[in-house]
C-alpha positions in Angstrom: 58.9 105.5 -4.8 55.5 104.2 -5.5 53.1 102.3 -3.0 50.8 99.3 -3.8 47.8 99.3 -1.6 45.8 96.5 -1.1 42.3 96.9 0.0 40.4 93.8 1.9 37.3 93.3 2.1 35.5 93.8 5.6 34.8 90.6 7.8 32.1 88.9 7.0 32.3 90.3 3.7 32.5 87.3 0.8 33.6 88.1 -2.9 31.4 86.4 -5.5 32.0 85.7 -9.2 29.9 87.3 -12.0 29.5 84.7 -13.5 29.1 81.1 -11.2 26.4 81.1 -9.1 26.0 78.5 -6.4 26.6 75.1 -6.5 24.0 73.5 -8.5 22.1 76.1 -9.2 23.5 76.8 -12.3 24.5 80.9 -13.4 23.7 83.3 -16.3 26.7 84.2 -18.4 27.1 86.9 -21.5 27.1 85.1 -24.5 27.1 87.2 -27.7 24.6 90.3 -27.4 22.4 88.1 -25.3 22.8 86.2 -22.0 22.7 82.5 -21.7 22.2 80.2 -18.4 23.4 77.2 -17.9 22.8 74.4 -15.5 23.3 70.8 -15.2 20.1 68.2 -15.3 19.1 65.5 -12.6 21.1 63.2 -15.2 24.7 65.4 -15.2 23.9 67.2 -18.7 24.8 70.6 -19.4 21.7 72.3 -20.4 22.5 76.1 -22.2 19.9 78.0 -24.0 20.5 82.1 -25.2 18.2 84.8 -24.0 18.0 88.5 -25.4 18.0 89.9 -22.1 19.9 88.7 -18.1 16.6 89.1 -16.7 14.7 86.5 -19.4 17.6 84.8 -18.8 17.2 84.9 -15.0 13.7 84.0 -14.8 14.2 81.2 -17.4 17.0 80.0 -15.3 14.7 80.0 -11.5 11.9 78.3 -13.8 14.0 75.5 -15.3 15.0 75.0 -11.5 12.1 74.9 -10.5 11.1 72.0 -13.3 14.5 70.0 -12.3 13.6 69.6 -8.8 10.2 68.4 -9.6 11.7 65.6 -12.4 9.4 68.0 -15.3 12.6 68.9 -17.8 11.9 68.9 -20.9 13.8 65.8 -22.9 17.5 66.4 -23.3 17.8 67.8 -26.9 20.9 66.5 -28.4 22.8 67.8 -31.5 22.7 64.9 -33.6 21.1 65.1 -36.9 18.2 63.4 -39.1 21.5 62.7 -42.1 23.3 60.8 -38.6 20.2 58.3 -37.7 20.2 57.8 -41.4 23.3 56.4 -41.6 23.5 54.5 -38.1 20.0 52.7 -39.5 21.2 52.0 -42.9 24.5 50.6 -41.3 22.7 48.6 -39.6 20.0 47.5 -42.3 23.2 46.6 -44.7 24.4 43.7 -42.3 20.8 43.0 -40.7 18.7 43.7 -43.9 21.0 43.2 -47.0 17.9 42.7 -49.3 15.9 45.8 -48.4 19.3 48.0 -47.9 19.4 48.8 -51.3 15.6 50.7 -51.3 15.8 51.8 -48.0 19.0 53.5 -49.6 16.8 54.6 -52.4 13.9 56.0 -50.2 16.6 58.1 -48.0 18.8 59.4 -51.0 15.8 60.2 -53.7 13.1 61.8 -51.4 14.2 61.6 -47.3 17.3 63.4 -47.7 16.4 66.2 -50.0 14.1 67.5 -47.4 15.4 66.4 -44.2 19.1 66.9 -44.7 20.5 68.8 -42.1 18.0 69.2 -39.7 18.6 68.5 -36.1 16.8 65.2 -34.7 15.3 67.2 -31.9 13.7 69.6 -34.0 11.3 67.4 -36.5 8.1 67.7 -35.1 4.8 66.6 -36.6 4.1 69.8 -38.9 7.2 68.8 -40.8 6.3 65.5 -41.0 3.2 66.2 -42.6 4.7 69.2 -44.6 6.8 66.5 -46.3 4.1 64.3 -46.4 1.9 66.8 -48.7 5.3 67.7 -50.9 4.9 64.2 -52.2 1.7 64.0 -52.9 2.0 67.3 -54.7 4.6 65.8 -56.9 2.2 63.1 -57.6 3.6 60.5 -55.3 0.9 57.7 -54.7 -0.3 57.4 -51.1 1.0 53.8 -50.8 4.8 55.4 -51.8 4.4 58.0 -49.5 3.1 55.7 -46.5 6.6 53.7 -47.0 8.4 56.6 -47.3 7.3 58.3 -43.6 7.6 54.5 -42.2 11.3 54.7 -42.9 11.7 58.1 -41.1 9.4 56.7 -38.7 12.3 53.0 -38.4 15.2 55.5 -38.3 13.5 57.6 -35.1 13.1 54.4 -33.7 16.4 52.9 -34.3 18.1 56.0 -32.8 15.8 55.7 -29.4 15.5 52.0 -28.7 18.7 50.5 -30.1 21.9 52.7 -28.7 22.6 52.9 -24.7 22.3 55.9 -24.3 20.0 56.4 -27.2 21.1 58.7 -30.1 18.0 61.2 -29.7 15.9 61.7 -26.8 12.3 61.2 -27.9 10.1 60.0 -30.8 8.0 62.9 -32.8 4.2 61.9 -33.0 4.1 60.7 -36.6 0.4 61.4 -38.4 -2.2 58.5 -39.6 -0.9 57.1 -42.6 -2.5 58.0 -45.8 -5.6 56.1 -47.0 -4.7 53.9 -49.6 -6.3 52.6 -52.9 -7.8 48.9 -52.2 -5.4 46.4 -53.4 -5.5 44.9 -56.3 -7.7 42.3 -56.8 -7.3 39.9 -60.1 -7.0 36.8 -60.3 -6.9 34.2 -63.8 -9.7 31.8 -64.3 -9.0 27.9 -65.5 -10.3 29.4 -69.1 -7.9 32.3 -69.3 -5.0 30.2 -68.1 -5.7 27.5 -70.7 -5.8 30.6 -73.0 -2.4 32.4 -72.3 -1.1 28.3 -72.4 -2.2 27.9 -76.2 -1.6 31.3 -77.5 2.6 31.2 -75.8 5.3 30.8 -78.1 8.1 30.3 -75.7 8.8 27.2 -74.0 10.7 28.8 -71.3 7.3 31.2 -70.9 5.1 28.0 -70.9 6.9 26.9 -67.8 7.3 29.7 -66.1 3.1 30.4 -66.6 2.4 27.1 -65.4 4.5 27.1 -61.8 3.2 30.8 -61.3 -0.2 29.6 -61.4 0.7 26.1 -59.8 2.8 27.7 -56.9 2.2 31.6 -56.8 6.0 32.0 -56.8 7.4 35.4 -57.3 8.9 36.6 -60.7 11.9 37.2 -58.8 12.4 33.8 -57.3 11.8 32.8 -61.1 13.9 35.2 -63.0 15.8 36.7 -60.4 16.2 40.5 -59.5 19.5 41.8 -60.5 19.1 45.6 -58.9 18.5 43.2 -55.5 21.7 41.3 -56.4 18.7 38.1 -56.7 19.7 35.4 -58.9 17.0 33.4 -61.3 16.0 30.0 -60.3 18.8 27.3 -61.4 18.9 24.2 -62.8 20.2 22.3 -59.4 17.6 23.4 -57.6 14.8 21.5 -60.2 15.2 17.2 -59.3 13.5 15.6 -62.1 13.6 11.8 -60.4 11.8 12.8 -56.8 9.9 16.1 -58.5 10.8 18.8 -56.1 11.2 21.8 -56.8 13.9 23.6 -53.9 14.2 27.7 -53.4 17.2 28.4 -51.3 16.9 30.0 -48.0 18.2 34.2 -48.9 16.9 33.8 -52.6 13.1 34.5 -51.4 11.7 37.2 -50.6 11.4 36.5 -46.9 14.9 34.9 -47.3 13.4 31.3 -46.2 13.5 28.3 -48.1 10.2 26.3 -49.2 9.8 23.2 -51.3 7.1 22.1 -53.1 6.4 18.6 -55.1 5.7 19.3 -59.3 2.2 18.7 -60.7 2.6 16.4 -64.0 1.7 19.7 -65.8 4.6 21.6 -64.3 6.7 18.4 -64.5 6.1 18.6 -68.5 6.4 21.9 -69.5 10.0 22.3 -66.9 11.6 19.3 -68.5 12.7 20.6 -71.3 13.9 23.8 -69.9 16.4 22.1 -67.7 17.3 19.0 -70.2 20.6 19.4 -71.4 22.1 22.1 -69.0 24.3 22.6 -66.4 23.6 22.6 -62.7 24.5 26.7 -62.5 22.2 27.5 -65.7 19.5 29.3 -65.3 16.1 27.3 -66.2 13.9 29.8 -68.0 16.5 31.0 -70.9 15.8 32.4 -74.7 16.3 30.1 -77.6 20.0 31.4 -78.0 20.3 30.4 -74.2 20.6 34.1 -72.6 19.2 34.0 -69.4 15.2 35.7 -69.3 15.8 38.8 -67.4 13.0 41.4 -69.0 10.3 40.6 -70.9 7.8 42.6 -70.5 7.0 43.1 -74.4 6.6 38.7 -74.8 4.5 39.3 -72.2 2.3 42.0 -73.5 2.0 40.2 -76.6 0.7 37.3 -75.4 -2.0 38.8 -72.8 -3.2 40.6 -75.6 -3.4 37.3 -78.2 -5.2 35.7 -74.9 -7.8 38.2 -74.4 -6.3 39.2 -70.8 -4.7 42.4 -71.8 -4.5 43.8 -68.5 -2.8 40.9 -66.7 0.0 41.4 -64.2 2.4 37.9 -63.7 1.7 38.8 -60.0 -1.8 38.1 -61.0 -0.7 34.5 -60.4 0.3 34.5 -57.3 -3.3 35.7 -56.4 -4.4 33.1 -58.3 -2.2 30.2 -56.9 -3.3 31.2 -53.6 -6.9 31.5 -54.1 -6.8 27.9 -55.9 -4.7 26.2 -53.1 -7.8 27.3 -50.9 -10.6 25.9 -52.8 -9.1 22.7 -53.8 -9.6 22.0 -50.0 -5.5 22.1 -49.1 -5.0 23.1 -45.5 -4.1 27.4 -45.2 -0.6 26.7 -43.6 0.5 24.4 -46.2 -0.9 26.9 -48.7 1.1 29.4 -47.0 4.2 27.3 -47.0 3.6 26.7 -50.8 3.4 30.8 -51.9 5.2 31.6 -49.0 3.3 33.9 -47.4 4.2 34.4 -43.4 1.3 35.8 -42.0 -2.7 35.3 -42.4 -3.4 38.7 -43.1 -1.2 38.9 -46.4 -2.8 35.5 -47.5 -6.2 36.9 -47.4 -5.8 39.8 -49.2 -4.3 37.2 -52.0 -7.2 34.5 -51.1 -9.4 36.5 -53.7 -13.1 36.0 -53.9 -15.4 36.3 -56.9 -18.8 36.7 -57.6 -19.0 32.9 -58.2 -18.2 32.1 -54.7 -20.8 34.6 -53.3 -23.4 33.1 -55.6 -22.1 29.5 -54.3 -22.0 30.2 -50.5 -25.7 32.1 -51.3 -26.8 28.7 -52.6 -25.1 26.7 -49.8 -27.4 29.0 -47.5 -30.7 28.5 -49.1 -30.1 24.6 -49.2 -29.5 25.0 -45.6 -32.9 26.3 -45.1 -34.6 24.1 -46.9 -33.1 21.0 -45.8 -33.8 22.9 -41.9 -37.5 23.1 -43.1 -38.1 19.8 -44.4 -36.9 18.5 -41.6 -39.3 20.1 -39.4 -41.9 18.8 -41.3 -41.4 15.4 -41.1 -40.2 15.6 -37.2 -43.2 14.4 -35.3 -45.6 16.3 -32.6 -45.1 16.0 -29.0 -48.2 16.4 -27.0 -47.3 18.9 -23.7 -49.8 17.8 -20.8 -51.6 20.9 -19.3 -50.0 22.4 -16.1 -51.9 20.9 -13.3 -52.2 23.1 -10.2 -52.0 21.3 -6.8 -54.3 21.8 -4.3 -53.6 23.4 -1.1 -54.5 21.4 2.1 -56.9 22.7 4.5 -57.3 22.3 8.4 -60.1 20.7 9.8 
């Protein structure tokens, strides 16, 4: 008959686990063919990280103590990736943003994704930003493309970190300076030119449409509408012939405000009779067999060229508009209510200025100067009495 003996340990002996340590102090555990410590942060998350050997691992473990107590952790790294933040922020975008979804869609599936996919949040730092950045450029993107590209990585970051309790990564990378840019482009059409493109246009849809772009600096959008942006063209019902206004719908601008603005007898003329004789829903600028205008680029080529203006871009006219609505003395909020521009800075860089209006503000100048001179001229003399000195009193 066997006996079981059962050895206890001496007093004051304690048994201790190999692998918990005390209390809050977190422990160092095999993981693997390495050893990996664990410990919970000031804010009650695990934090684990694998070392190749227990006494890395120990040290690391005293040190990350040691950076705990004094409130100096690194930021909580969480395991949620770039492809995630994508699609919380384009969620988002689709019921916040429904016009720009679709590019921001674009941006993330074309050029975002293929290089981004799959990588943790936490681990984008600012070499991959600008890894990506140069990947582009090598492929020939411009610097204005690339700019919008980072800017969406940059919203999606930002989304992740400001908009979720608690937020979906723990920290912002540092994103580089943006790109410099080419200057913006800078035409605008003259009174000549426009009278030009007027008399050389076969279309009367086209000799509409030219006159409220110049008129108005509406978009060719909010003209023709933007199918890929599910944008409809400019109707008939929103043209009132009697009172002359002419009414885009808040969500079918870019900005998704409304503006109205009152026709000009010349817009008044040439619309007439592209809304004469049609329904409400029809669209006003139609062909001849009354198909709605949707691309017409080669009209439009053709008739730059027979006007001497080859290189002309229809958003040309929208410069134009703006820079016209300035010099015909109309106040700049009401010009920026007409174009619909929302902030000064975009209206400047549309408020174009040519060499005629440096050589007018030059002459403005001089006349000041000589108007200032001749003045002084005539102004008479006035006579300034010497400085007398009193005389000081003296005892006697």
């Amino acid at each position: 008959m066997s006996t079981l003996i059962v050895e206890l340990p001496e007093a004051g002996e304690v048994e201790t686990s190999n692998r918990r340590g005390e209390y809050g102090k977190g422990y160092v555990e095999r993981h693997g063919k390495g050893y990996r410590i664990c410990f919970y942060d000031n804010q009650g998350r695990r934090r684990r990280k694998t070392y190749s050997t227990e006494a890395k691992a120990n040290k690391a473990l005293s040190d990350q103590l040691v950076l705990k107590e004094k409130g100096k952790l690194d930021a909580y790294e969480t395991r949620i990736t770039i492809d995630t933040l994508a699609e919380l922020y384009l969620a988002d975008r689709k019921g916040c943003s429904p016009k720009s979804y679709d590019w921001l869609k674009s941006v993330w599936d074309n050029h975002l994704e293929p290089f981004f996919g799959g990588y943790l949040a936490g681990r984008i730092a600012t070499e991959k930003i600008i890894e990506y950045r140069n990947t582009r450029l090598d492929a020939e993107a411009s610097p204005s493309s690339v700019n919008k590209e980072v800017g969406v990585l940059k919203w999606m970051f930002g989304h992740g970190l400001n908009d979720y309790d608690p937020p979906k990564v723990a920290r912002m990378p540092k994103f580089p300076a943006d790109l410099t840019e080419a200057n913006p482009r800078g035409g605008f059409l003259t009174d000549e030119q426009y009278d030009l493109l007027q008399a050389n246009c076969k279309h009367a849809w086209l000799k509409a449409l030219l006159a409220v772009s110049f008129t108005y600096g509406f978009r060719r959008a909010e003209l023709v509408g933007r199918p890929q942006r599910k944008q409809s063209p400019m109707l008939v019902s929103q043209i009132d012939l009697a009172n002359r206004p002419i009414n885009l719908e808040p969500g079918k601008t870019k900005s998704g405000h409304g503006r109205v603005v009152k026709m000009t007898q010349d817009v008044y003329n040439l619309l007439k009779p592209c809304i004469e004789g049609k329904r409400p829903t029809d669209p006003v600028f139609t062909w001849s067999n009354g198909r709605p205008v949707k691309d017409f680029r080669e009209t439009w080529n053709q008739l730059t060229t027979a006007a001497g203006v080859p290189n002309l871009l229809l958003h040309d006219m929208r410069r134009t508009a703006a820079r016209n609505l300035i010099r015909a003395g109309i106040d700049r909020d009401v010009a920026k209510k007409i174009t619909g521009h929302r902030t000064d800075s975009m209206f400047s860089r549309y408020n174009i200025v040519s060499e005629t209006d440096l050589m007018e503000a030059a002459d403005k100048l001089n006349a000041r100067r000589t108007m200032g001179a001749n003045a002084g001229q005539q102004s008479p003399t006035t006579e300034i009495s010497p400085k007398l000195t009193p005389t000081s009193n003296q005892n006697s």
